[in-house]
C-alpha positions as CSV (number, residue, x, y, z in Angstrom):
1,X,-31.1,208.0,153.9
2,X,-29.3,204.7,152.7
3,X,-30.6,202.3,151.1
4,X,-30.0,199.0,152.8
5,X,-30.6,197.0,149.1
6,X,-27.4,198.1,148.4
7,X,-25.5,196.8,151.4
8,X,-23.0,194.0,151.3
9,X,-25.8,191.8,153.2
10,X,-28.9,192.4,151.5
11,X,-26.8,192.1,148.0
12,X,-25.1,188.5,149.3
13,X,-28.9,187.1,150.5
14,X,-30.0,188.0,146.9
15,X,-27.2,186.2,145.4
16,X,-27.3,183.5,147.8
17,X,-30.6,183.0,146.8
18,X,-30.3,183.0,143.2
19,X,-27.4,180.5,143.2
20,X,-28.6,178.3,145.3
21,X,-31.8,177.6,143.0
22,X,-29.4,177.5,140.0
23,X,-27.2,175.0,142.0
24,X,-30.7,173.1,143.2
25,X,-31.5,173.1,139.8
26,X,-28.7,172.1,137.7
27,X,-28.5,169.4,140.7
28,X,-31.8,168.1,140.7
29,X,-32.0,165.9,137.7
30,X,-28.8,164.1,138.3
31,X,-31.0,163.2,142.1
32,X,-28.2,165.2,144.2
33,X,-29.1,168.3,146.2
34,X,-26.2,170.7,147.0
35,X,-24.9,169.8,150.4
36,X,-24.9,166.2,149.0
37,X,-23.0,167.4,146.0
38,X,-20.4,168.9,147.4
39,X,-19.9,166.4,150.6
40,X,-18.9,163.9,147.4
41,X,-17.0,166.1,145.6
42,X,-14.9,166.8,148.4
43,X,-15.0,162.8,149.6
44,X,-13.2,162.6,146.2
45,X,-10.7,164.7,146.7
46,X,-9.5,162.5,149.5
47,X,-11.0,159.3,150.0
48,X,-11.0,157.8,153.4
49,X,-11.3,161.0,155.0
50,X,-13.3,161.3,158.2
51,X,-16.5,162.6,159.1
52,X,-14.3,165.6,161.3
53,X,-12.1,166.5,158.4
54,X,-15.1,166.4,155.9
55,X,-16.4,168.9,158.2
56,X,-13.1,170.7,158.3
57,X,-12.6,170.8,154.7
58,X,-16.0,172.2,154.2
59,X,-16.0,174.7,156.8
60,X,-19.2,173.2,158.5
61,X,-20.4,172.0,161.3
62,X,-20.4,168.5,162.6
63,X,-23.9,168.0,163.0
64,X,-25.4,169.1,159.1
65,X,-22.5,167.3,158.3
66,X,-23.3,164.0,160.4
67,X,-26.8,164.8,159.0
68,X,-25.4,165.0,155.2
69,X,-23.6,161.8,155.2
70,X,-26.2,159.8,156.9
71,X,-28.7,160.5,153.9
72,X,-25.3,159.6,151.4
73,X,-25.1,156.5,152.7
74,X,-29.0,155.4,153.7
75,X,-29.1,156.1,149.4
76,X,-26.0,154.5,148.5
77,X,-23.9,157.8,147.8
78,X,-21.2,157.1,150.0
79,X,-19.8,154.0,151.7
80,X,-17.6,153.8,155.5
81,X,-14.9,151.8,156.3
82,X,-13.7,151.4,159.9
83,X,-9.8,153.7,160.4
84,X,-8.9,153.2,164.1
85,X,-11.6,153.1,166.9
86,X,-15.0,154.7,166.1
87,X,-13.0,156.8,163.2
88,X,-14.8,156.0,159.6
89,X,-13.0,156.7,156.5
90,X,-16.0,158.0,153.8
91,X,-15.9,156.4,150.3
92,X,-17.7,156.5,146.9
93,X,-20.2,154.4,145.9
94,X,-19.6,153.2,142.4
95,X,-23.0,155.6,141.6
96,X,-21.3,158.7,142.9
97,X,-18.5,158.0,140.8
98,X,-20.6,157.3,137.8
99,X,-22.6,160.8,138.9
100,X,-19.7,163.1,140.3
101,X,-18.2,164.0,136.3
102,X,-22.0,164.8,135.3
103,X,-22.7,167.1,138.1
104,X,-19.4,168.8,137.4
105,X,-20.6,169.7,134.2
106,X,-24.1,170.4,135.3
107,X,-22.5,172.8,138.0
108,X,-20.4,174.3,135.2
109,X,-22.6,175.0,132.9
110,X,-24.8,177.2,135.3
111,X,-22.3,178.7,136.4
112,X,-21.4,180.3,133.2
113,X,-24.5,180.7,132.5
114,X,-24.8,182.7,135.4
115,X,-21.7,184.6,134.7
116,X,-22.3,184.9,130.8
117,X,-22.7,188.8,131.3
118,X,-19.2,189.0,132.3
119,X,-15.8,189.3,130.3
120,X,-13.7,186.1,131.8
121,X,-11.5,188.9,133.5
122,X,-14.4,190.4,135.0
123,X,-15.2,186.7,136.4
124,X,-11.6,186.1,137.6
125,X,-11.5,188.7,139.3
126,X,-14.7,188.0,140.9
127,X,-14.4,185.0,142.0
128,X,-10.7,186.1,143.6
129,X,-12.3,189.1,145.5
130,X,-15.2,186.3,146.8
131,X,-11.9,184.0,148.1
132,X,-10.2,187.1,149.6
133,X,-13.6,187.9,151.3
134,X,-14.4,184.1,152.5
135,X,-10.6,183.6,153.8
136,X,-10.9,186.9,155.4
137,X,-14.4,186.4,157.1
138,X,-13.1,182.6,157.7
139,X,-9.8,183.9,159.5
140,X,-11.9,186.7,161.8
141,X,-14.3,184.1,163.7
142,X,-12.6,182.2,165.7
143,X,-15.3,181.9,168.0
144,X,-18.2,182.8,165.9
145,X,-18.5,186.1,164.5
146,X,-18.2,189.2,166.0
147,X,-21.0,191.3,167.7
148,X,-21.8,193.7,164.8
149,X,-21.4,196.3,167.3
150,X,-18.1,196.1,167.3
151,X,-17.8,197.4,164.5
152,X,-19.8,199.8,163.7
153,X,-19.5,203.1,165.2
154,X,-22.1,205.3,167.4
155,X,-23.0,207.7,165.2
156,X,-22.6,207.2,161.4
157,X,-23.7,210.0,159.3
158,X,-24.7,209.1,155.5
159,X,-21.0,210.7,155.1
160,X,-19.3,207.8,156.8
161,X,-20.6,205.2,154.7
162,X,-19.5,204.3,151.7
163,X,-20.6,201.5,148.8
164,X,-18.0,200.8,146.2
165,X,-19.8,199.6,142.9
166,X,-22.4,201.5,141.1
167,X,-20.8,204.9,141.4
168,X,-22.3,204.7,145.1
């Protein structure tokens, strides 16, 4: 019998969760929660983007992104500047750009704290396998993603599955 703890899902919910409190965390005292956090960091990248290519950028969806930026700029995050018709170019506030450098390092510094078990090549390669995996997973859901039985077959004996990691 398999042990679904060590499949790719139940493994990236664990780690999802973990992160996310370390992220929340390292966030918190600087007043920015994640999806706040990295809406500015990207609005940085590229001010006078829109509200569609933020959502682009970020691989989200309109509406938690709509929902995102309307908190950034109720709290004085962000500011908008009218492009061409209803198109709004997204700026910093002066207090994002005061808070952006500290979050970096706040962000930073849980990160390797979180990865402080691991040689730097160990984390390289890491974090290279999780952008293979994202770009791949990214490139394969056009519509959505795909009924999960499509691809997994009728009848799987424990001999037709394999875990790599852990000598599994």
């Amino acid at each position: 019998m398999l042990d679904h703890k060590q499949g790719l899902f139940h493994l990236a919910g664990q780690l999802h969760r973990h992160l996310s409190v370390l992220q929340r965390d390292a966030l918190q005292p600087l007043g920015l929660l994640p999806a706040q956090f990295s809406a500015i960091a990207e609005i940085a990248l590229c001010e006078g983007m829109t509200q569609a290519e933020l959502a682009l950028r970020l691989d989200l969806e309109q509406p938690g992104v709509a929902r995102t930026l309307a908190g950034l700029d109720e709290a004085g995050w962000i500011g908008r500047s009218t492009l061409k018709g209803r198109a709004q170019g997204l700026y910093l506030s002066d207090r994002s750009r005061e808070i952006l450098p500290r979050a970096h390092v706040a962000i930073a510094a849980a990160e390797r704290a979180f990865l402080s078990g691991m040689t730097r090549t160990e984390t390289a390669q890491l974090l290279d396998q999780l952008q293979q995996l994202s770009a791949g997973s990214a490139a394969n859901r056009p519509s959505g993603l795909p009924r999960a039985a499509e691809h997994v077959p009728e009848v799987a004996g424990e001999a037709d599955v394999q875990f790599v990691g852990n000598g599994v």
